[in-house]
C-alpha positions as CSV (number, residue, x, y, z in Angstrom):
1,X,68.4,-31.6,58.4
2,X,67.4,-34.3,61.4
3,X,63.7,-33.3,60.3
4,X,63.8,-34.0,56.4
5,X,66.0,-37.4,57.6
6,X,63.2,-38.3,59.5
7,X,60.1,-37.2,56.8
8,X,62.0,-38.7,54.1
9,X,61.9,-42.1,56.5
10,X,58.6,-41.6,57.1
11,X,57.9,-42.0,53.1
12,X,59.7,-45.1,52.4
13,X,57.4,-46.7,55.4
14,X,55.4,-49.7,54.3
15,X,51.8,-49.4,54.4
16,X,51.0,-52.9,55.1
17,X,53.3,-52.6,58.8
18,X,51.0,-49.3,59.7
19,X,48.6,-49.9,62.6
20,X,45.0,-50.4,61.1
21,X,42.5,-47.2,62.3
22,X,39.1,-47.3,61.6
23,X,38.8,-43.4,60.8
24,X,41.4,-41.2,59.6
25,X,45.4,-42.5,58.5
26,X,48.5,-42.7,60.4
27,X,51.7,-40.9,58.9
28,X,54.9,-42.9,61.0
29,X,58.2,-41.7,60.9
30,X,60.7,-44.1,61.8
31,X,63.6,-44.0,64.2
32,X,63.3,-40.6,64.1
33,X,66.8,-39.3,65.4
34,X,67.5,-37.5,68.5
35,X,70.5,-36.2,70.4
36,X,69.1,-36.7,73.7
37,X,66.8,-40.2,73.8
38,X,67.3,-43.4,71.7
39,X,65.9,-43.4,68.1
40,X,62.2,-44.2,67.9
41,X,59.4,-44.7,65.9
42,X,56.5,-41.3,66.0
43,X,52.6,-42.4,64.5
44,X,50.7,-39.5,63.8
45,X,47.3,-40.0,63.5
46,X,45.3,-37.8,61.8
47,X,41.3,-37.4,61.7
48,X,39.2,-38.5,58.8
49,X,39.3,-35.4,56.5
50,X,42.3,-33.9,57.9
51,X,42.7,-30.2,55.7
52,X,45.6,-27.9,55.5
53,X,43.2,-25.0,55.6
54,X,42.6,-26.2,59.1
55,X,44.4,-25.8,62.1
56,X,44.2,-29.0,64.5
57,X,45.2,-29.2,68.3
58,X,47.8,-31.7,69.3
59,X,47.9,-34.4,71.7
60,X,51.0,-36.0,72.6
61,X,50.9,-39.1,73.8
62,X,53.2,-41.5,75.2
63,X,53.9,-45.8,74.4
64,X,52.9,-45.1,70.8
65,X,52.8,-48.3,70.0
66,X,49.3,-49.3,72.4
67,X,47.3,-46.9,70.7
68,X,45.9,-47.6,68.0
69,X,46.0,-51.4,66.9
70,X,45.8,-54.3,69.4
71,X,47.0,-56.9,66.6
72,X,50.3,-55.1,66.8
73,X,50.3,-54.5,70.2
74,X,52.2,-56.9,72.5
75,X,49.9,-58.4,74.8
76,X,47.1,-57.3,71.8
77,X,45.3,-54.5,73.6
78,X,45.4,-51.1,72.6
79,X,43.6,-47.8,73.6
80,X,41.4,-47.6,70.1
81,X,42.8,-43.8,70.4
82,X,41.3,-43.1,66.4
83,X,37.6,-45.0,67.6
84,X,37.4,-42.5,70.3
85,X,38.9,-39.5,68.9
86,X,36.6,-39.6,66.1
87,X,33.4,-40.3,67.8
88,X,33.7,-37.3,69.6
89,X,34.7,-35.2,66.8
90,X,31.9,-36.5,64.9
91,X,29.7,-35.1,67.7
92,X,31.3,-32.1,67.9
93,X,32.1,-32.8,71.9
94,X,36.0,-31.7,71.1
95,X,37.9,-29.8,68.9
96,X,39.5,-31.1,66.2
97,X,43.1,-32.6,66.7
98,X,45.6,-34.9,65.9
99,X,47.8,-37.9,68.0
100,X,51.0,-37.7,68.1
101,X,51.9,-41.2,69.4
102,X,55.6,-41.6,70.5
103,X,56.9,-45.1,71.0
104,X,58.9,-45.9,74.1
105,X,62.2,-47.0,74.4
106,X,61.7,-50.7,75.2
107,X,64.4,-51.4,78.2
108,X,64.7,-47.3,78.4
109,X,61.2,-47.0,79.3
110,X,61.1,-46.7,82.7
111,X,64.4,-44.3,83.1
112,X,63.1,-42.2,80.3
113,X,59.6,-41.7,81.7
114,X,60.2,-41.5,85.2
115,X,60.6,-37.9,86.8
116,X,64.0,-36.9,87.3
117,X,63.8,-33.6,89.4
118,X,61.8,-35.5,92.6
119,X,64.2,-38.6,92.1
120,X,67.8,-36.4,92.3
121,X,65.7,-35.0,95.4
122,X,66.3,-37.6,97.7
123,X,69.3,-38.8,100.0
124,X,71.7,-41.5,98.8
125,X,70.2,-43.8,100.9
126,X,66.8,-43.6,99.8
127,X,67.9,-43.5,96.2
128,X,69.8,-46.8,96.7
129,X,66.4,-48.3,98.3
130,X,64.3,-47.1,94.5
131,X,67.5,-48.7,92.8
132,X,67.1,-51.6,95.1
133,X,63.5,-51.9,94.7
134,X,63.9,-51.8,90.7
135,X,66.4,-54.2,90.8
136,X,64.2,-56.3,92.5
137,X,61.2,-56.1,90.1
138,X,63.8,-56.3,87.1
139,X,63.8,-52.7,86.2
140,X,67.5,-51.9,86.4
141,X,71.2,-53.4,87.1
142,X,73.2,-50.7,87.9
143,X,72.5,-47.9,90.1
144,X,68.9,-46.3,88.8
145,X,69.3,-43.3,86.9
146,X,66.1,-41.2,85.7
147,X,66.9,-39.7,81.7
148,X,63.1,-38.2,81.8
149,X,64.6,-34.5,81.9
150,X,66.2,-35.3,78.3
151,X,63.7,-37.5,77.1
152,X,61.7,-34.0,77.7
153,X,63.8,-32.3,75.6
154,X,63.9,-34.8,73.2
155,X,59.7,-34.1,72.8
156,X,59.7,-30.3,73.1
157,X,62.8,-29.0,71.0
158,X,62.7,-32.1,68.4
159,X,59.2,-33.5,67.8
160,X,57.3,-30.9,68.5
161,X,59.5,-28.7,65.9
162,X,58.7,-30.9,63.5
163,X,55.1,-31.7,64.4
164,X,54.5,-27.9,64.0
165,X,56.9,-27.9,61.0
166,X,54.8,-30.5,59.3
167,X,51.2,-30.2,60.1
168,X,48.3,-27.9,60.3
169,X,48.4,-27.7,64.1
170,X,48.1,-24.8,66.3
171,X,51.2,-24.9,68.0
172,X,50.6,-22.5,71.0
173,X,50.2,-23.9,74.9
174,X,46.5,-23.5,74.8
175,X,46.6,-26.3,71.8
176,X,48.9,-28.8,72.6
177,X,48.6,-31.5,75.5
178,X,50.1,-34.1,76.7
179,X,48.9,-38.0,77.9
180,X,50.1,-41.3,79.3
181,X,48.9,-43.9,81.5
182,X,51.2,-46.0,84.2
183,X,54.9,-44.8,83.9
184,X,53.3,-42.5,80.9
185,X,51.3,-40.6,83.3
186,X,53.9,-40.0,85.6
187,X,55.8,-38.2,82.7
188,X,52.9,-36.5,81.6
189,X,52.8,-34.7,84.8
190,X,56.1,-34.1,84.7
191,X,56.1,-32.5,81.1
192,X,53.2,-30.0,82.1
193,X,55.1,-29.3,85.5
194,X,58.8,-28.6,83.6
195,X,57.4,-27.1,80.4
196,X,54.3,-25.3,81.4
197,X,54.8,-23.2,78.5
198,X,54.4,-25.5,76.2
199,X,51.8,-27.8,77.2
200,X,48.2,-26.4,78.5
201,X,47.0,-29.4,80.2
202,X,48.0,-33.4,81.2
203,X,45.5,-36.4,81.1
204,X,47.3,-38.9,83.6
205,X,45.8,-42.2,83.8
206,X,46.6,-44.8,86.4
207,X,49.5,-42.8,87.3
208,X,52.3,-45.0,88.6
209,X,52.9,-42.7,91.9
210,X,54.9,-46.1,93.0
211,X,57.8,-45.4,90.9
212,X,59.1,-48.8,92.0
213,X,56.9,-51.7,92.3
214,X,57.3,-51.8,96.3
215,X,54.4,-50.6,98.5
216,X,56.5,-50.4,101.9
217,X,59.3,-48.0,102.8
218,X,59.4,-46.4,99.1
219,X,60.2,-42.7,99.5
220,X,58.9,-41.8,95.8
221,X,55.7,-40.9,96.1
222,X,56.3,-38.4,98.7
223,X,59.4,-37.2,96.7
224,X,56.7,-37.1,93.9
225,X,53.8,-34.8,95.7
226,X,56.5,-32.8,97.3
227,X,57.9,-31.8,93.6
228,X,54.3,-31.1,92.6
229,X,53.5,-29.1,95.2
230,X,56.6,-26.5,94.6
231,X,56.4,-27.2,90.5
232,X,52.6,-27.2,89.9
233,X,51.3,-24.6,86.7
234,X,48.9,-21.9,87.1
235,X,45.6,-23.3,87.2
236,X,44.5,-20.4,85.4
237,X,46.2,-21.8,82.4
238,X,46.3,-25.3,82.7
239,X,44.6,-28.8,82.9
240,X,45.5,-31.4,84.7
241,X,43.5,-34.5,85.0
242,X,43.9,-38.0,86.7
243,X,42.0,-41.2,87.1
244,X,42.7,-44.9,88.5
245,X,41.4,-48.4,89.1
246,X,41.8,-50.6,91.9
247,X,42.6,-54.3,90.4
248,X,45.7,-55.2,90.0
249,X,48.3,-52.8,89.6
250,X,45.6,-50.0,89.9
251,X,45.3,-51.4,93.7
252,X,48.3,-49.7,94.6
253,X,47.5,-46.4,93.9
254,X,44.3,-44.8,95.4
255,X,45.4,-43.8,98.7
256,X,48.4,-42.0,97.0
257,X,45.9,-40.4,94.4
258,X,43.5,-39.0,97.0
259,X,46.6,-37.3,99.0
260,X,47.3,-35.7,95.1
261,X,43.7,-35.0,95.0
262,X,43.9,-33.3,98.1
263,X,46.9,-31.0,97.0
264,X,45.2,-30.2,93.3
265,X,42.3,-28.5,95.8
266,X,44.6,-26.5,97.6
267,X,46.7,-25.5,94.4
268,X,43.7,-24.2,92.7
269,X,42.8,-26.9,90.3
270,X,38.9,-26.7,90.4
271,X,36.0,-25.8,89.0
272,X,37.2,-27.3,85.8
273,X,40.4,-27.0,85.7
274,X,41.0,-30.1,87.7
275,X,39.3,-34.0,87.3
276,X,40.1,-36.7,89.3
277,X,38.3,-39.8,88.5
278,X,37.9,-43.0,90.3
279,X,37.1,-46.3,88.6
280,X,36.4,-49.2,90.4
281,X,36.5,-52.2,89.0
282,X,39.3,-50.7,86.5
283,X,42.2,-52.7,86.4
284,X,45.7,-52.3,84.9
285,X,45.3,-52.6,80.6
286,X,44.7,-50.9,77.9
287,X,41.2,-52.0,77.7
288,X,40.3,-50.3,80.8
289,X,42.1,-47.4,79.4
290,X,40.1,-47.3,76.1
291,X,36.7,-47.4,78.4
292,X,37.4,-44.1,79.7
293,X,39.8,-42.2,77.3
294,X,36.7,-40.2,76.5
295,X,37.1,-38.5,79.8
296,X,39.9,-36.8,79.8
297,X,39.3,-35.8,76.0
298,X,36.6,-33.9,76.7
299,X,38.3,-32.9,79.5
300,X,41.1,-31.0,77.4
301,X,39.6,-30.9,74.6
302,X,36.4,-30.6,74.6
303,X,34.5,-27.1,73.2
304,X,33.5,-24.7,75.3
């Protein structure tokens, strides 16, 4: 019933508020309903000449509402997700697929995407230093409590039902992936790491391995390569790809990304079934985001 709520919102959308694409349409279901996450809006975009007799892969991808217009975009920036999609499918560099572009929460945003499992792992005391550390950067009020294990759920038994439900996709592990940047690539991780039978490969970009915004005595991105360590997929089955900058937030992250590169090698994930890109010069936007989207495309998606 939640499903035919949320199509027959989808149908009394306006056109004119839909983000503007130059190739394909966007299909938007609003505050679609959950029992585990706030209600949120879901664009799907799908490629110029999308056909039922087809069967499409699926990429799920997180802060929905940067992807595909930067006039509706906050800070006007957006990843251009349909201008780079469909150059490469024009090429024939991937295989065909549609976006599945899930807004955030607004003030649930960080709680919702940031890994649960590696934050319970810690000692009272260093959870009280994360809640202290968010508190500081304006992040939380009360005692910091992670919801990404249901906002997980929330993806995987109610939009992905209804993705599959809905479209022409092929529904199966080896077809569906998963991508965020910042806090969105954190959770991306942590969806192919919980649910690796769901999701065949992760494109993190500019992973926030911070979790807080504090550089000095932060226990999270320890807590963070511990998890993956014990939690990582088969290689033999899965993707997983990451990349950073180094301006602005982006500083803050390479030294952490090389000790993650350095446990991908151990774990298996080469030869392809691994990328870790540096890009200096790359700062912290959407822009920078769009510039290089291409790379982990092709690295998921791209034909054989």
């Amino acid at each position: 019933m939640k499903y035919l709520i949320a199509l027959l919102i989808s149908c009394c959308g306006l056109a004119q508020d839909l983000p503007q694409v130059v190739s394909g349409r966007i299909e938007r279901i609003e505050n679609f309903p959950s029992k585990y996450v706030t209600s949120r809006t879901i664009d799907v975009w799908l490629p110029e000449g999308y056909s039922t007799a087809k069967h499409y892969d699926v990429l799920y991808m997180h802060d929905g509402q940067m992807l595909f217009d930067p006039t509706k975009s906050w800070n006007k920036q957006a990843w251009d997700v349909d201008d780079v999609a469909s150059a490469l499918m024009a090429k024939g560099t991937v295989r065909p697929f549609i976006v599945v572009g899930v807004w955030n929460g607004g003030v649930t945003r960080h709680p919702d995407y940031f890994p649960q499992k590696p934050f319970e792992s810690l000692t009272p005391v260093a959870r009280d230093t994360v809640t202290a550390q968010l508190r500081k950067a304006g992040r939380t009020e009360a005692a910091f409590q992670p919801q990404s294990d249901n906002y997980l759920k929330f993806l995987v038994t109610e939009v992905k039902p209804y993705i599959d439900q809905t479209y022409s996709v092929n529904p199966d592990q080896a077809h569906t992936f998963i991508a965020g940047s910042s806090m969105g690539g954190l959770i991306s991780m942590y969806a192919l790491c919980e649910y690796p039978d769901v999701f065949g490969g992760a494109a993190c970009l500019s992973t926030h391995w911070p979790g807080t915004f504090a550089a000095e005595n932060n226990p999270m991105p320890d807590a963070f390569i511990s998890y993956l360590s014990s939690h990582l997929p088969d290689p033999k089955t899965h993707r997983l790809y990451f990349d950073c900058g180094d301006q602005t937030l982006d500083a803050m992250y390479p030294p952490i990304q090389k000790k993650v590169d350095a446990l991908l090698a151990r774990k298996g994930y080469t030869g392809g079934k691994g990328l870790s890109r540096f890009f200096p010069g790359d700062d912290h936007s959407e822009k920078a985001w769009k510039a290089r989207l291409d790379v982990p495309l092709v690295f998921l998606l791209g034909r054989p």
